[in-house]
C-alpha positions, 0 to 999 in steps of 0.5 A: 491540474488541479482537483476540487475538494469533491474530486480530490474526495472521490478519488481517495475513496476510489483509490481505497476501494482499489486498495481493499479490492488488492487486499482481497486478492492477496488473500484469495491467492494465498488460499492457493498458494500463488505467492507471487501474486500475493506478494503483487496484490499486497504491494499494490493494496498499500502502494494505492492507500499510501497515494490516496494519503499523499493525495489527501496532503497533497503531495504528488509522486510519478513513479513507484520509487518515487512514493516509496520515497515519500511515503518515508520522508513525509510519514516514517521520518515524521513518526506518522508510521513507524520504521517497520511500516516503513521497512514492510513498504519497501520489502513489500515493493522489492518482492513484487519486483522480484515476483513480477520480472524474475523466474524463480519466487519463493516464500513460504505459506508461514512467511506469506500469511505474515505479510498479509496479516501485517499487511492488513495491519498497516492497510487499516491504519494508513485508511484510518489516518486517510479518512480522518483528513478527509472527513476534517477537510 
């Protein structure tokens, strides 16, 4: 299916909101110290800007590895976003895994609070770039 430019529109920006709405909850969660739902909410705050930026240049993924891939090929490889954007993504995908389906989850509240500031970080950049290809097409 193919999407309008409005649609195309309305649906980044839906997926950015989603993505605030997850930075939110990281944040929440961390203030009681469920850091392993910070560790789902901040994934899932970047897994849902980086669609929205692969939605707005047009490149479709099916699966979580599938964006952690591309996310890679099309904006780390190419120097959009650095290694380390990269490297957090991945991290950041692993932990929810190991969060979500194992027993034990351990972080500590010093590694947490970096996450999500770096986080944070990165969110706000992926956003900016969105909105900018947005806003030009």
């Amino acid at each position: 299916m193919t999407l309008t430019a409005d649609l195309r529109n309305t649906t980044i920006r839906l997926m950015l909101e989603k993505s605030a709405c997850n930075m939110e909850q990281a944040v929440h969660n961390a203030t009681m110290n469920y850091w392993d739902l910070v560790a789902n909410r901040l994934y899932y705050s970047l897994f849902h800007a980086v669609n929205a930026l692969m939605l707005a240049d047009g490149i479709q993924t099916k699966t979580h590895k599938g964006t952690s891939s591309e996310f890679g090929r099309h904006y780390v490889m190419k120097g959009v976003f650095s290694r380390e954007d990269g490297i957090l993504y991945s991290r950041l995908q692993t932990m929810r895994e190991k969060a979500d389906y194992q027993n034990v989850f351990s972080l500590t509240a010093d590694q947490g609070n970096l996450l999500i500031s770096k986080s944070q970080e990165l969110r706000q950049r992926i956003c900016q770039t969105v909105l900018v290809k947005i806003s030009n097409s």
